[in-house]
Backbone bond lengths (Angstrom), bond angles and torsions (degrees), N, CA, C in turn:
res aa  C-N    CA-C-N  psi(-1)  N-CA   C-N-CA  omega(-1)  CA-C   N-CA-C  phi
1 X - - - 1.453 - - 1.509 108.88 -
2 X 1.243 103.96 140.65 1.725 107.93 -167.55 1.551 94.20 -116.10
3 X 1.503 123.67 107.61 1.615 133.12 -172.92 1.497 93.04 -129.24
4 X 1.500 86.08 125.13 1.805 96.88 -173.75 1.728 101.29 -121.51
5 X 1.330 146.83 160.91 1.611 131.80 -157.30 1.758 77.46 -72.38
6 X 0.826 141.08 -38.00 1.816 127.00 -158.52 1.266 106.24 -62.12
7 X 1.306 116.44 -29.59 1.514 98.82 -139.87 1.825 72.91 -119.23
8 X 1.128 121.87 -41.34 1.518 96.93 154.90 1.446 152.88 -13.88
9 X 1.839 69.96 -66.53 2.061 89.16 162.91 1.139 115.85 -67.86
10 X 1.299 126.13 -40.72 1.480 139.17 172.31 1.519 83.66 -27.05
11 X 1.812 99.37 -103.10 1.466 88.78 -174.60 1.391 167.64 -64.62
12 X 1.695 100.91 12.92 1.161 101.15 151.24 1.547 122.12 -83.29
13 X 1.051 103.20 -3.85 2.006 94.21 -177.61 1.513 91.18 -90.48
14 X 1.142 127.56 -38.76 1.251 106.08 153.01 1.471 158.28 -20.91
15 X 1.582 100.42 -63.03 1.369 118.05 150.18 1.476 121.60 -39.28
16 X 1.429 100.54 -69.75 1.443 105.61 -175.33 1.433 109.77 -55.92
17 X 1.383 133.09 -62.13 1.093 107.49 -175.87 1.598 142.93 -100.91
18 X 1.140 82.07 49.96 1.830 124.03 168.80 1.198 93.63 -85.33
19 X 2.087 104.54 -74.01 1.139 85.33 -160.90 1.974 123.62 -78.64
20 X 1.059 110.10 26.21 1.394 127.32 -158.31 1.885 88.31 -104.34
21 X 1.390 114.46 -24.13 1.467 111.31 -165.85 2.369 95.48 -93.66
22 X 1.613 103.44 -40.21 1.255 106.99 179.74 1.119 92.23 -57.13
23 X 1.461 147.61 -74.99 0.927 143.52 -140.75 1.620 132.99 -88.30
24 X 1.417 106.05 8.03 1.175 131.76 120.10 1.425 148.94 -57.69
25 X 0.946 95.47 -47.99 1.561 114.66 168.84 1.609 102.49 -62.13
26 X 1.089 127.70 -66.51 1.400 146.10 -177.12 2.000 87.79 -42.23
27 X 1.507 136.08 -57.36 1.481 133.72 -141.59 1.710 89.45 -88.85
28 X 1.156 108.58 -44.22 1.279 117.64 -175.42 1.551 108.88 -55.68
29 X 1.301 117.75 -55.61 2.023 137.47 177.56 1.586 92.87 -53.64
30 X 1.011 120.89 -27.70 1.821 120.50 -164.73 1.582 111.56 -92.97
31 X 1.143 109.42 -9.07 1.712 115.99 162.55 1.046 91.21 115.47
32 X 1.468 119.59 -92.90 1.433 135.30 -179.98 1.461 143.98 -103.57
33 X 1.745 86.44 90.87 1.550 93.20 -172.71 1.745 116.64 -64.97
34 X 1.823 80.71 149.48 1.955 104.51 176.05 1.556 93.63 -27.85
35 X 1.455 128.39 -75.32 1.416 140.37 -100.77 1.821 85.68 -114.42
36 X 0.837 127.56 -51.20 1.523 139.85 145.54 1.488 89.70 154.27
37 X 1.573 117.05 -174.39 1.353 129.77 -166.20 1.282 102.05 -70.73
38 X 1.706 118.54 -41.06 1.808 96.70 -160.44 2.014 97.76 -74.02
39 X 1.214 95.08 -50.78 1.592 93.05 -168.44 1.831 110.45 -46.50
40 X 0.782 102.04 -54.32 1.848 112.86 172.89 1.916 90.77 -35.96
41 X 0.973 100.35 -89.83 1.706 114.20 -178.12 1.249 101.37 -20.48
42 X 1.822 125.44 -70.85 1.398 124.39 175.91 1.685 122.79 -32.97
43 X 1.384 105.31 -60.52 0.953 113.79 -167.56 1.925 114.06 -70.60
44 X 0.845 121.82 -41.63 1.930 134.85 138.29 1.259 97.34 -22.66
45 X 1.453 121.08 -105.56 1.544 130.58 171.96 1.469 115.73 1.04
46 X 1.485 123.14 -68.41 1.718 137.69 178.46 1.559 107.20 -76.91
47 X 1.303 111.95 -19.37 1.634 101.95 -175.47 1.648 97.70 -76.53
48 X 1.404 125.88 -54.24 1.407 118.58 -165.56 1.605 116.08 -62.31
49 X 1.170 128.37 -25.61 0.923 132.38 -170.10 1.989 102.96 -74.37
50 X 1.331 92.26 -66.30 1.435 110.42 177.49 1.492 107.43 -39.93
51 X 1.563 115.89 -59.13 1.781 120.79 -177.95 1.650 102.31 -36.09
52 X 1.314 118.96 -59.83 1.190 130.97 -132.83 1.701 87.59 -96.13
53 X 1.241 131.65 -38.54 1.752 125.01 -178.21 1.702 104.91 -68.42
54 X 1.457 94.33 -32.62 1.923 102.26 -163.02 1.876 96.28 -79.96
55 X 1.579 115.31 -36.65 1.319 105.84 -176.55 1.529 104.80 -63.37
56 X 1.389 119.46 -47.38 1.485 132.10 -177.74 1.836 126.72 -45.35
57 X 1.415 71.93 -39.53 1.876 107.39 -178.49 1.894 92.88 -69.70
58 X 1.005 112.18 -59.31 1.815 114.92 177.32 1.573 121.05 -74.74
59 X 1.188 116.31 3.81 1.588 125.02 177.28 1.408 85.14 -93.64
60 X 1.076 123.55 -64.36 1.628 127.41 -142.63 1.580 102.87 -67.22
61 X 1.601 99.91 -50.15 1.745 103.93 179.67 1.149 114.36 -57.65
62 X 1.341 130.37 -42.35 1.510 139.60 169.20 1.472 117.36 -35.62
63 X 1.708 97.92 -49.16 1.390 107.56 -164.39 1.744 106.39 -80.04
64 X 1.187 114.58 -40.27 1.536 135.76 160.57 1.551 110.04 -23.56
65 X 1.164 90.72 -61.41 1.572 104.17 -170.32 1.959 117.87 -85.12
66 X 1.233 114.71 14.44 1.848 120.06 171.47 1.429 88.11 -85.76
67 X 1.133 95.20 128.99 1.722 124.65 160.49 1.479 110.17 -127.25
């Protein structure tokens, strides 16, 4: 495995906002979210997008970097 600090970070922002999108999903399914409905929603909304550019963003650098 070729882990360079970028693509590291890549995937930890990844992680997090994965788990930032489950756990939305989860407040939202529960009736009444902490944060209220729109912010919950927002924050859902920006997590999937973000998971999926930042995981993409850390495949590519990874792959960039085999010598």
């Amino acid at each position: 495995m070729y882990l360079t600090p970028k693509s590291g970070l890549f995937l930890a922002i990844s992680c997090i906002t994965a788990i930032a999108g489950v756990g939305s999903v989860f407040e939202i399914t529960s009736g009444e979210p902490d944060l209220g409905m729109q912010t919950t929603s927002i924050i859902l909304g920006l997590s999937i997008p973000l998971t999926l550019l930042s995981f993409f963003a850390a495949v590519r650098d990874a792959k960039a970097n085999i010598k």
